[in-house]
N, C-alpha and C positions, 0 to 999 in steps of 0.2 A: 428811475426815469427812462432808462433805456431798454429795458426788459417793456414797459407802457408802449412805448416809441415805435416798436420795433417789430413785436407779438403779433400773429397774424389770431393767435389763439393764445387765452392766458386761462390757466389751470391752477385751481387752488387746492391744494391738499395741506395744509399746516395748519396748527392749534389756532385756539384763540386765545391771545394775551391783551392785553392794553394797548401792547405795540403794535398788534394785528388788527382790534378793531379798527373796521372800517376802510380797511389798506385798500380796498377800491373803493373811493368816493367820490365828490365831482372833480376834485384836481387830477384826481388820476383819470379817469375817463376820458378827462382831458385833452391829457398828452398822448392818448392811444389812438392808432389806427383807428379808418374808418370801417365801418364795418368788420369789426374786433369780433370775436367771437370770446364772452366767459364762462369758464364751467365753475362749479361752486361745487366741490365735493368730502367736504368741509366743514367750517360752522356757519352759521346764517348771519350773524354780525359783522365777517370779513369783508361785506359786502354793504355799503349802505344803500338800502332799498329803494329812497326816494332817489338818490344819484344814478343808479342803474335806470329808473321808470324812464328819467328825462332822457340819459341816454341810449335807449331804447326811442323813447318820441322821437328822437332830433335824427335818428337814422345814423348813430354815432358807434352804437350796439346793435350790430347786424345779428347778433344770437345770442343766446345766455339759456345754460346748461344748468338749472337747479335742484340739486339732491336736499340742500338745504335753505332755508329763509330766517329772513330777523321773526323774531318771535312764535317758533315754530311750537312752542311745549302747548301742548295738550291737544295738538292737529291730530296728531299720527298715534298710530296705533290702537286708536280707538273708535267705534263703529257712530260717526259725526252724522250719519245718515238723515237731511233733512233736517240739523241744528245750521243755523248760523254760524260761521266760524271766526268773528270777530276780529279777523284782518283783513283791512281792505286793499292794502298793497299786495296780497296775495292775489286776489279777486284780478286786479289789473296785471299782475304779473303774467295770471293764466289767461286772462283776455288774448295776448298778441299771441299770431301764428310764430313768429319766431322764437316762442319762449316754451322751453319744456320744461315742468314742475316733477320731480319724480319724490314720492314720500318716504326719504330720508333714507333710502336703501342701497345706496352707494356701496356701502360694505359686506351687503349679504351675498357671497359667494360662497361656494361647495366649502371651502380650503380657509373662510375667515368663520363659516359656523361648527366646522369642524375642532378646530384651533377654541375656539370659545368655548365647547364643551368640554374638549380636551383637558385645557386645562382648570375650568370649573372642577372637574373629581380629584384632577391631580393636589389641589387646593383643600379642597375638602380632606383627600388622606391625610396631608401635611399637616393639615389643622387638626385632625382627629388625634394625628399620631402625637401631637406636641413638637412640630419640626417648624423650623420658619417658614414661609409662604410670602412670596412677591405678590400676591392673588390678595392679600388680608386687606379688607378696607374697615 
């Protein structure tokens, strides 16, 4: 409640669990500052989309930073060019000027695609060799 309260800007970077969904919804929006600023960089569930939309109408949500949204699987990554993309909260999100949609690339930097292939082979030999692997899914 005080972290709500107080935030001139709230930043989401943690998982999503049970206890996470939804951790900004209409109570929390609530209790926040006016003209709050939220970044979602993140998962798309942390955030409930319709609680954010009103908060944004009501002028309660001066900004909102999206790298992620609720039901984002099958948006991204793939060439939607001229398909419908069967979320309309997305539609309304990207309507307002104070809202920026980015698709889902929060994490692509020099030093996290690096690290990704890095240890992709590292994985690979480990697996090859017969050695444990924190990589094995």
């Amino acid at each position: 409640d005080t972290l709500y309260a107080k935030s001139d800007v709230i930043a989401l970077h943690c998982p999503l669990f049970p206890e996470t969904q939804g951790i900004i919804n209409k109570d929390a929006i609530a209790k926040m500052k006016q003209d709050v600023i939220i970044i979602n960089c993140a998962r798309g569930a942390l955030i409930d989309t319709d609680a954010l939309i009103d908060g944004i109408e009501s002028g309660k949500v001066g900004f909102a930073g999206l790298d992620v949204v609720e039901h984002e699987s099958g948006l991204y990554y793939f060439d939607r060019m001229g398909e419908p993309l069967h979320n309309p909260r997305l539609a309304i999100l990207r309507s307002y000027s104070n809202v920026v949609v980015s698709p889902h690339t929060a994490f692509y930097t020099d030093e996290a695609v690096a690290n990704m292939a890095e240890n992709s082979i590292i994985g690979a030999i480990k697996f090859m060799n017969g050695e444990d692997t924190p990589y094995l899914v």
